[in-house]
C-alpha positions as a Markdown table, in Angstrom:
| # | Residue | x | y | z |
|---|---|---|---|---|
| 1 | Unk | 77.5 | 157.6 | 68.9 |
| 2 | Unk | 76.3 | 155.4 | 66.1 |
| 3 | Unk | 79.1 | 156.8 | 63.8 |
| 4 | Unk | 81.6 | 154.2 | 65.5 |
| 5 | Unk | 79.8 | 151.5 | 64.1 |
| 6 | Unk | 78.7 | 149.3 | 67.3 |
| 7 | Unk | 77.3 | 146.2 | 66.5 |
| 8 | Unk | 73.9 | 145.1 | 66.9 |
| 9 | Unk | 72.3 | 141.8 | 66.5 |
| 10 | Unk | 68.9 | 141.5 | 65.8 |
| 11 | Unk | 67.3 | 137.9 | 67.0 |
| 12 | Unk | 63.9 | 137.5 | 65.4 |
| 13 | Unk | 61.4 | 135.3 | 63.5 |
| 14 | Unk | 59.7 | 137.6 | 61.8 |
| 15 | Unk | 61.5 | 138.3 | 58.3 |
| 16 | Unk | 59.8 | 141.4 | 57.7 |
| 17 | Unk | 60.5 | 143.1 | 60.5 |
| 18 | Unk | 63.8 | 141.4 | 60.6 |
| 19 | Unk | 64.9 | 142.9 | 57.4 |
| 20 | Unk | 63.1 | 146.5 | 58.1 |
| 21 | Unk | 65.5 | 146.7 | 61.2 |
| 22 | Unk | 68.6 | 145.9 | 59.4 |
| 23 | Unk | 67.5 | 148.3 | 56.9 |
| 24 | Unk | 66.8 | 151.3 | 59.5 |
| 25 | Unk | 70.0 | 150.6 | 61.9 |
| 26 | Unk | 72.0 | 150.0 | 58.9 |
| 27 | Unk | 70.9 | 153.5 | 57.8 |
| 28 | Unk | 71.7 | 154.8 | 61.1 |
| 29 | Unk | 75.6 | 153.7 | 61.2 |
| 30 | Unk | 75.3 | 150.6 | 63.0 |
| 31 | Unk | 76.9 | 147.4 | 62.0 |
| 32 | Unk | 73.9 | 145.5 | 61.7 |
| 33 | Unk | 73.7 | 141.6 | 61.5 |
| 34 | Unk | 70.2 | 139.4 | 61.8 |
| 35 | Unk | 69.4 | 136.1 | 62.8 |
| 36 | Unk | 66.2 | 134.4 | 62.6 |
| 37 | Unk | 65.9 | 132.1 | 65.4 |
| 38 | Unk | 67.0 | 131.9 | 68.8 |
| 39 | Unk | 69.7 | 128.9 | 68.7 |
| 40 | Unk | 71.3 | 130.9 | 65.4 |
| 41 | Unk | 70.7 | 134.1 | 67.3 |
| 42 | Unk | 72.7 | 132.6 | 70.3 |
| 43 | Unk | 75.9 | 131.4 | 68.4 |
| 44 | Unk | 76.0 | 134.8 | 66.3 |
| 45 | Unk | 75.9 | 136.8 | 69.6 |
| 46 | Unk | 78.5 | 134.4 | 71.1 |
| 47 | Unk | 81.0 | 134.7 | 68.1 |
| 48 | Unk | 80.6 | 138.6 | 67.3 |
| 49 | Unk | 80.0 | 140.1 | 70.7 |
| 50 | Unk | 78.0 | 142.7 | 69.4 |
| 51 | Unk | 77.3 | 145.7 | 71.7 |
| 52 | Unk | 73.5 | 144.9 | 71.9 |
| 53 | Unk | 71.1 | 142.7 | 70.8 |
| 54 | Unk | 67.3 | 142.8 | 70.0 |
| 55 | Unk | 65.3 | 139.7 | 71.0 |
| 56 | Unk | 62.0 | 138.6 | 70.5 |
| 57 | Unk | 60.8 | 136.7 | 73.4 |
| 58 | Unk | 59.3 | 133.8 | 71.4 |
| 59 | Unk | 61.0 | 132.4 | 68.4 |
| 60 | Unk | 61.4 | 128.7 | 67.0 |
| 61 | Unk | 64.4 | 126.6 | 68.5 |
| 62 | Unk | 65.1 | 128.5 | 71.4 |
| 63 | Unk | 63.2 | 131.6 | 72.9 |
| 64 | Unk | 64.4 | 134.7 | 74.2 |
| 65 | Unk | 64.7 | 133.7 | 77.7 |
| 66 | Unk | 66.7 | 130.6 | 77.0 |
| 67 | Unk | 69.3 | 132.7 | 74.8 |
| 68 | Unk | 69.7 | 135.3 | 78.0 |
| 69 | Unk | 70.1 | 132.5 | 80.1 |
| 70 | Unk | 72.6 | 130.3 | 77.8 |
| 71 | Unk | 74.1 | 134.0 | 77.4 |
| 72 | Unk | 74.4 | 134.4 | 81.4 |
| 73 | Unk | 76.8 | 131.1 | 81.3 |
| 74 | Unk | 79.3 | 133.4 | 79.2 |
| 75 | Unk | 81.6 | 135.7 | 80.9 |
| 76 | Unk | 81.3 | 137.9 | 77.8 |
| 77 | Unk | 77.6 | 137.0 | 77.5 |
| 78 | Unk | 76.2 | 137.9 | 80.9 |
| 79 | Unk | 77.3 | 141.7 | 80.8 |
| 80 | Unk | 75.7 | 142.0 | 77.4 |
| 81 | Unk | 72.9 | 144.9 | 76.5 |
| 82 | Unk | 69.8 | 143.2 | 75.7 |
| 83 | Unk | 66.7 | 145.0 | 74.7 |
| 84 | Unk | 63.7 | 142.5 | 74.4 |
| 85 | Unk | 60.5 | 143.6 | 71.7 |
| 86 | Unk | 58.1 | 141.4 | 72.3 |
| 87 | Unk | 54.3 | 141.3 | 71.8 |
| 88 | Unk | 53.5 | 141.0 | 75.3 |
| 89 | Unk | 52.1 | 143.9 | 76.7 |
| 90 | Unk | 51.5 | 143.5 | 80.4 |
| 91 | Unk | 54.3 | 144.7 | 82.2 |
| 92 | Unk | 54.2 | 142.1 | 84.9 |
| 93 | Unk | 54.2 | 139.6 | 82.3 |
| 94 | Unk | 57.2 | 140.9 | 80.8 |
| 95 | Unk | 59.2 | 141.2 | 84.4 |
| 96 | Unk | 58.7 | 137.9 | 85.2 |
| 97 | Unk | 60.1 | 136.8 | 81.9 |
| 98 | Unk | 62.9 | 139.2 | 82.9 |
| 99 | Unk | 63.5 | 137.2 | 85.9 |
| 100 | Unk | 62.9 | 134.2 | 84.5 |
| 101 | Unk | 65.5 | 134.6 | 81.8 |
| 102 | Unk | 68.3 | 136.6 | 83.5 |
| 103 | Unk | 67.2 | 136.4 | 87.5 |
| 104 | Unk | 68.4 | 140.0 | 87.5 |
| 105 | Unk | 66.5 | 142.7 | 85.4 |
| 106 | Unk | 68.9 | 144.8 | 85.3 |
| 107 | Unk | 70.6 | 144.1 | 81.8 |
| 108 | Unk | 67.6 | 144.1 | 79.6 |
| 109 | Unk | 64.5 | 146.4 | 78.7 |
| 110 | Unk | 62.0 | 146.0 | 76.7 |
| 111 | Unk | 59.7 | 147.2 | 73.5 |
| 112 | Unk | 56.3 | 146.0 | 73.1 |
| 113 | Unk | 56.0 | 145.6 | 69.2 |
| 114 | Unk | 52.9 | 147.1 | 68.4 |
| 115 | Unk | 53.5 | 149.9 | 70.3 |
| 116 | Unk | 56.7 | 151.3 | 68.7 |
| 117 | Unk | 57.8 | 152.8 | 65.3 |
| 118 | Unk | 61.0 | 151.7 | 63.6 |
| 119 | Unk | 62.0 | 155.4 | 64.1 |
| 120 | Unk | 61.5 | 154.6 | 68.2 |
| 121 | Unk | 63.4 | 151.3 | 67.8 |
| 122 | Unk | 66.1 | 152.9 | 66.8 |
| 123 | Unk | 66.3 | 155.9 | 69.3 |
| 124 | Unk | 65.7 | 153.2 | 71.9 |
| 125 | Unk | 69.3 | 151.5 | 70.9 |
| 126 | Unk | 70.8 | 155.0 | 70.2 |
| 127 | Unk | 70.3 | 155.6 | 74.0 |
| 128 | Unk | 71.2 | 151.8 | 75.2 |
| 129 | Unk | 74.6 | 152.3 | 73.7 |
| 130 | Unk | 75.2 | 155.7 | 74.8 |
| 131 | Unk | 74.8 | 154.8 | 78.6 |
C-alpha cells in the first residue's frame, strides 16, 4: 500500500513532467525523489534503493538502458522494479531495448508517454509495488 511510504525515483529529462510526477506520487503517499538525467538518476537509485524507479529511455549523460545495465552490476541493483515510459511506441522496439538493457525482461515494463494519464502512471506503480 502506498500508505508505507515506498520510495520511488523518477529518472527523467523532462522537468515538467518530472515535477507533475513528484507532485501526483507525492499526493499518493509515496516518498518521492527526481532526478533529471541518467548518470544522477543512477547514483540516487544506488544510494536510496528505492522500491522502483521510473525511467525514460533517452535522457542526456546516460540513457535508460545504460542505467539498467550499470544497475545489473549491483547486487541491490539488479533485483530492482523498473518501469520504463518512454515515447517509443512499437512494442518490438521497446523489447529489444528491454533486452538490450537488462538481457532479461523480466524486471521492467513499460509506459508509452503519450499514451498515459498521470492518474494511469500512478495506478501503474500502485500495482508494481503491490506484486
Amino acid at each position: 500500500m502506498a500508505n508505507d511510504k515506498k520510495k520511488v525515483l523518477v529518472i527523467d529529462d523532462e522537468e515538467g513532467l518530472r515535477k507533475a510526477l513528484k507532485i501526483k506520487l507525492t499526493d499518493e503517499g509515496y516518498d518521492v525523489s527526481v532526478a533529471a538525467d541518467g548518470k544522477s538518476g543512477l547514483e540516487k537509485a544506488l544510494s536510496d534503493h528505492p522500491d522502483l524507479i521510473l525511467l525514460d529511455v533517452m535522457m542526456p549523460k546516460m540513457t535508460g538502458q545504460e542505467v539498467i545495465a550499470e544497475l545489473q552490476k549491483d547486487s541491490w541493483g539488479k533485483n530492482v522494479s523498473v518501469l520504463f515510459l518512454t515515447n517509443v511506441s512499437d512494442p518490438i522496439q521497446v523489447a529489444q531495448i528491454g533486452e538490450q538493457s537488462v538481457g532479461n525482461s523480466t524486471i521492467f515494463d513499460y509506459m508509452v508517454k503519450s499514451d498515459w494519464s498521470l492518474d494511469d502512471i500512478a495506478e501503474r506503480v500502485k500495482q508494481k509495488l503491490e506484486d
